[in-house]
C-alpha positions in Angstrom: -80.3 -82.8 7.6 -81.5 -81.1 4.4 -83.8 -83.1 2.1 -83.8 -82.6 -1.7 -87.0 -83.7 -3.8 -86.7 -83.3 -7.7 -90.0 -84.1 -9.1 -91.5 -83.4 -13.1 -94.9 -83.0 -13.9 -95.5 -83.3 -17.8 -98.6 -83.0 -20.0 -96.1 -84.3 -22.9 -96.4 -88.1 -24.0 -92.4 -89.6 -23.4 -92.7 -92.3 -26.1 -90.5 -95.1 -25.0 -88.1 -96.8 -28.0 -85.8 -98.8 -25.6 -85.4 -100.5 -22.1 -83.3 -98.5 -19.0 -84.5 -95.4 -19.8 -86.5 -92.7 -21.7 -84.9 -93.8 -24.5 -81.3 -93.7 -23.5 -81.4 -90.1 -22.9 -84.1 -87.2 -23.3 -82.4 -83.7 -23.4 -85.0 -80.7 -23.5 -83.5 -77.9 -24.9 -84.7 -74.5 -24.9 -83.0 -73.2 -28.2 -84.5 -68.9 -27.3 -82.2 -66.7 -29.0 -79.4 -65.2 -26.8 -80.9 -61.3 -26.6 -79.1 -58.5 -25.2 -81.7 -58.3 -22.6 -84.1 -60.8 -20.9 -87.7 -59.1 -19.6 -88.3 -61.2 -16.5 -91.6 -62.3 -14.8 -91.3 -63.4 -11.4 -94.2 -64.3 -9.5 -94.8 -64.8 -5.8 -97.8 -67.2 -5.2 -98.3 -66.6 -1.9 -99.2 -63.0 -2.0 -100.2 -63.2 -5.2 -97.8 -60.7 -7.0 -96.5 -60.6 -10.0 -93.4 -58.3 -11.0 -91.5 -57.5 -14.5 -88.3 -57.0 -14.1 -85.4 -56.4 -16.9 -82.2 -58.5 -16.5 -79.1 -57.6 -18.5 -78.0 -60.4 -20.3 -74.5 -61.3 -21.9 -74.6 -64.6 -24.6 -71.1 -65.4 -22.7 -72.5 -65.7 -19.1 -75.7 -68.4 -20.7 -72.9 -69.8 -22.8 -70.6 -70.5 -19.9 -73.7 -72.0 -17.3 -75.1 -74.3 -20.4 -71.7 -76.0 -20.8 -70.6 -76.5 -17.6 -74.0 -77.8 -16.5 -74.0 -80.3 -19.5 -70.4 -81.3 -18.1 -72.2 -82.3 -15.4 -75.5 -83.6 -16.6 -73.4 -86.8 -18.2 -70.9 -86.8 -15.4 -74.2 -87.4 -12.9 -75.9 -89.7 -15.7 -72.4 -91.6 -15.8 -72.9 -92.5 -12.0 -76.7 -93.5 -11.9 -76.5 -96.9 -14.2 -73.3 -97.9 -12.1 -75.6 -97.7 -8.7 -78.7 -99.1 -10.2 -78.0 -100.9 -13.4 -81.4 -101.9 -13.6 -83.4 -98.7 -12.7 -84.9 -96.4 -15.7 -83.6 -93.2 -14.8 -85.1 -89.3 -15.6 -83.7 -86.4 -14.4 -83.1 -83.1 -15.2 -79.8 -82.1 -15.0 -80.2 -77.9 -14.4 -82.3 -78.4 -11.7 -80.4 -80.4 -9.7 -77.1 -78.3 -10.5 -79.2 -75.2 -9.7 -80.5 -76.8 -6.7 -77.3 -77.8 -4.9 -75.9 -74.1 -6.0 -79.1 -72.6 -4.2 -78.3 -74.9 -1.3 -74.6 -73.7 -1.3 -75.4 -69.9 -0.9 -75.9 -69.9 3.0 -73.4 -72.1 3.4 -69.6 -71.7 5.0 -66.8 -72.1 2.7 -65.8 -75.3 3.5 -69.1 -76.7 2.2 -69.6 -74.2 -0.2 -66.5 -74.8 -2.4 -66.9 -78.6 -2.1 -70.4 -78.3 -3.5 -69.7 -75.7 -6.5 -66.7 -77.9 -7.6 -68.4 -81.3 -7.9 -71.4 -78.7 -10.2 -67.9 -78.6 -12.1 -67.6 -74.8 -11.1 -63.7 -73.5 -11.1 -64.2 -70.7 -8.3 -60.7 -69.4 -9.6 -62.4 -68.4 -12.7 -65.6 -68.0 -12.3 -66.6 -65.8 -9.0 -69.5 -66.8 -6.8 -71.4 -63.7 -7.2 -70.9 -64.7 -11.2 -72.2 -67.9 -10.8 -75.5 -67.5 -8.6 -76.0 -64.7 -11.2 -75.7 -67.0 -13.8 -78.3 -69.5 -12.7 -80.5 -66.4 -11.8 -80.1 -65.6 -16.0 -80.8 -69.1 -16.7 -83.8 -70.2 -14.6 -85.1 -66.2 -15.9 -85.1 -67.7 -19.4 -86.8 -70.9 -18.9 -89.5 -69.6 -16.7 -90.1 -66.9 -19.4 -93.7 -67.2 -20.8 -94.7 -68.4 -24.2 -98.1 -68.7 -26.3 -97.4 -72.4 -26.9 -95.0 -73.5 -24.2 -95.5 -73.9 -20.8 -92.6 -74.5 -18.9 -92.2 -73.6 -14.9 -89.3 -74.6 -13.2 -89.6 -73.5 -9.7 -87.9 -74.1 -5.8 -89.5 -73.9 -2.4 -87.9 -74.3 0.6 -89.2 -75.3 4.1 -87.6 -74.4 6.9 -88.3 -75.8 10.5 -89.0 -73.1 13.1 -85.5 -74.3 15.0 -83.5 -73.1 12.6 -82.2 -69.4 11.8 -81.8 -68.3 8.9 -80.3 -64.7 7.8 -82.1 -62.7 6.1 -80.2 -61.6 3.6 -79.5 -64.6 2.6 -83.1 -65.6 2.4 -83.9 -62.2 0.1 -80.9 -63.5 -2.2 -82.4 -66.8 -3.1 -85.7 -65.8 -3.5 -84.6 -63.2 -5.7 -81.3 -65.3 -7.6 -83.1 -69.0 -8.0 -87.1 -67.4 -8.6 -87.6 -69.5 -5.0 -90.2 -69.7 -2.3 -89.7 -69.5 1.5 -92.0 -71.2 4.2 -91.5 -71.6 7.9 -93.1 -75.2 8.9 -93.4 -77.0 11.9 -91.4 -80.0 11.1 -92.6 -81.6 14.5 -95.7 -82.5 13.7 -94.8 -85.1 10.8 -98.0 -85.8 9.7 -99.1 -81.7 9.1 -95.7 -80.5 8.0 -96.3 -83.5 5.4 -99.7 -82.7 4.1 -98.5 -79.1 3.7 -95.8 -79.7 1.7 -97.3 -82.1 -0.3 -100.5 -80.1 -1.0 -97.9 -77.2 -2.4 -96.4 -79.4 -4.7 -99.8 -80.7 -6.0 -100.9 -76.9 -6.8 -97.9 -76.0 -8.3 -97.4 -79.3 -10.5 -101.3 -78.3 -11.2 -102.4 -82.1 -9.7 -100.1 -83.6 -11.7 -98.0 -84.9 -9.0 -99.8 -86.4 -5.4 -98.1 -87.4 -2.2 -94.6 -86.5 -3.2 -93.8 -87.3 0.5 -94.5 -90.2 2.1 -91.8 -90.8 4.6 -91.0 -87.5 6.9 -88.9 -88.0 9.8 -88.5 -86.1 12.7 -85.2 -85.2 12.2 -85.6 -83.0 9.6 -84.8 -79.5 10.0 -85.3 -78.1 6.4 -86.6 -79.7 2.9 -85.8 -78.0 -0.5 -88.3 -79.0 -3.2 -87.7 -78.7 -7.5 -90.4 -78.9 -9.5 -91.1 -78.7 -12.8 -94.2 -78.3 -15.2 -94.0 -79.0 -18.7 -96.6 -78.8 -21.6 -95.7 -77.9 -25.2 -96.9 -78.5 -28.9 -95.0 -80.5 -31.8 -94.5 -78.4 -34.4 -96.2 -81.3 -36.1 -98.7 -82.9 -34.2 -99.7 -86.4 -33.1 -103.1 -87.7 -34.2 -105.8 -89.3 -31.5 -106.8 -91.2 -34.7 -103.5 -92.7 -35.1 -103.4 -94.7 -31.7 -102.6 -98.4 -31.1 -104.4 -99.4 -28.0 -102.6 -102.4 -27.0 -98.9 -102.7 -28.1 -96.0 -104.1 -26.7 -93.3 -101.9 -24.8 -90.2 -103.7 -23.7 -89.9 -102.5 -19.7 -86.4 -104.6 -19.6 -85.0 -107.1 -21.1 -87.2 -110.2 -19.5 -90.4 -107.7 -19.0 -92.9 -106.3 -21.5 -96.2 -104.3 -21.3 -99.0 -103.7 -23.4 -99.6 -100.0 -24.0 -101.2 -97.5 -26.4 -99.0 -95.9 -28.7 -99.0 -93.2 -30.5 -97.4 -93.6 -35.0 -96.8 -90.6 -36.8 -94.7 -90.2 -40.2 -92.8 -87.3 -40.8 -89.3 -86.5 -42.0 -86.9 -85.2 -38.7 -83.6 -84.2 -38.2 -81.2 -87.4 -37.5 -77.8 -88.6 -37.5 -76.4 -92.2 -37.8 -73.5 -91.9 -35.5 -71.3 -95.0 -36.5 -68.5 -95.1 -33.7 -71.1 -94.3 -31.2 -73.7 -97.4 -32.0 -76.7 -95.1 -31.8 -78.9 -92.9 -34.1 -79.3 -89.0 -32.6 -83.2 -87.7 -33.7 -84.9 -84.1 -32.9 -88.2 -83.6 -33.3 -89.0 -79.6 -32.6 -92.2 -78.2 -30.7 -93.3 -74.7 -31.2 -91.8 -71.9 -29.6 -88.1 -73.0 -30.6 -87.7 -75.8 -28.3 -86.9 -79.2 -29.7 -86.5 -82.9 -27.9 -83.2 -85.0 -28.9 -83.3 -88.7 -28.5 -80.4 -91.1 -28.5 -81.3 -94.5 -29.6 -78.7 -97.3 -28.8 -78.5 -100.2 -31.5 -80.0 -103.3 -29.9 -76.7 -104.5 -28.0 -75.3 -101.3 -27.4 -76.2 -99.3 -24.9 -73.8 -99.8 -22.3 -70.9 -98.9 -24.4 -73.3 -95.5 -25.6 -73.4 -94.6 -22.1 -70.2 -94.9 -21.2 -69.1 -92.7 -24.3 -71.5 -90.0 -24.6 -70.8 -86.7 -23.5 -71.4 -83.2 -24.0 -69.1 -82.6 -26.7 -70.0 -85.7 -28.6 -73.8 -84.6 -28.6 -72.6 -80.8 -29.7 -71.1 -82.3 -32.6 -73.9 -84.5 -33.9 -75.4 -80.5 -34.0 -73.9 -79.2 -36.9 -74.5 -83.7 -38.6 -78.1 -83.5 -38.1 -79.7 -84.2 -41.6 -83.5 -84.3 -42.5 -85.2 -87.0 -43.9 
């Protein structure tokens, strides 16, 4: 009945170092200090509105969402290379935690609960009104505007004419998740499609086309992610330094020729022994960095099945430049 669509749009080159995926796995981390208080920008496209709002903000509440959405990043990555061993897989792992939390809110306890406790939420201990609050201070912090950053991470839901919706509830998640509303017509396919489709492409700046190519008639309401990303290296790629045609390795039978980008510089990394892999960071501007985990040839099966959130924490405090 409900459709979810998680889609990226990116300005930023992914370079590719090893078969199955971008390069094991790519974490994006926003690293903005924890203030005392966030100033909020929402916007709302449709009437073309912009508001600044201040949102109290406690390091404990962005503490607690961060770690139990990276519980569940790896427990959701775990599953993916079981189901489609030979897929490359890219996902972000907030959005489709925040997302399913969003789709929980209107929803009656006994699919409520089910839904927050696969997130990895303990309701016991953390209250709902807590925990949609929590995802309203994290989406606020990476929507945030920077000089050199550009990062929009943004929902929109469509909702057939047939079904009722309360208002209330409506106001809360367009206020909680930074999220769009739209009645469609989902009985005429082929209009409802274009619609959505055309939204997408303006939002994702015509970065992504034709997100949806298969409507069917049965569908009473379709929740859409999106996400549009463009930042600087702290140390920047040259044009001149380009290799028009080298070899990427799609699998392990398949390769490509590509251009690729080479540049030389010293970044943070960590030679984790037990694990099999090497952890590198290479920082943009605007205090975000990119973390890579690069498998030794061999071993990426066995990295996938023992990575987790508090082994990654840990190569923090062994990252070494050079």
């Amino acid at each position: 009945m409900a459709f979810l669509c998680n889609t990226c749009a990116s300005d930023h080159p992914v370079y590719h170092l090893h078969f199955r995926m971008s390069v094991f796995l790519y974490l994006f981390l926003l690293v903005s200090g924890l203030q005392t208080t966030i100033h909020c920008v929402q916007y709302n496209i449709s009437e073309g509105k912009v508001t600044t709002f201040h949102l109290p903000q406690q390091n404990a509440t962005l503490y607690k969402m961060s770690s139990i959405n990276a519980g569940f990043a790896f427990s959701l990555y775990h599953r993916f290379p079981v189901e489609n061993p030979d897929w490359n897989i890219f996902f972000s792992p907030e959005s489709t935690s925040a997302a399913l939390a969003m789709f929980s809110f209107g929803s009656g306890s006994n699919t409520q609960t089910p839904i927050l406790e696969v997130l990895g939420f303990n309701l016991t201990h953390t209250p709902i009104t807590e925990l949609h609050q929590g995802f309203q201070h994290l989406i606020c912090s990476l929507n945030f505007p920077k000089n050199e950053l550009e990062l929009q991470k943004r929902n929109a839901v469509f909702i057939g004419q047939q079904l009722k919706t309360l208002a209330r509830v409506l106001d809360d998640i367009k206020t909680l998740y930074e999220t769009e509303v739209f009645p469609i017509d989902f009985s005429n396919v082929s209009a409802a499609q274009q619609e959505i489709n055309s939204y997408v492409e303006k939002q994702a700046k015509g970065k992504i086309i034709d997100l949806i190519q298969d409507l069917r008639l049965n569908i009473i309401m379709i929740l859409v992610n999106y996400i549009h990303f463009k930042a600087q290296w702290a140390n920047p790629f040259h044009v001149s330094k380009t290799e028009e045609s080298s070899s990427f390795s799609v699998d392990k039978t398949t390769a490509i020729q590509v251009p690729m980008m080479h540049h030389l510089e010293q970044c943070y990394h960590f030679l984790d022994v037990k694990l099999n892999c090497t952890v590198l960071r290479m920082d943009y501007s605007e205090n975000a960095l990119a973390r890579s985990v690069l498998p030794k040839e061999g071993h990426i099966e066995g990295v996938e099945t023992t990575m987790s959130s508090k082994t990654l924490k840990k190569s923090n405090y062994l990252l070494k430049k050079g």
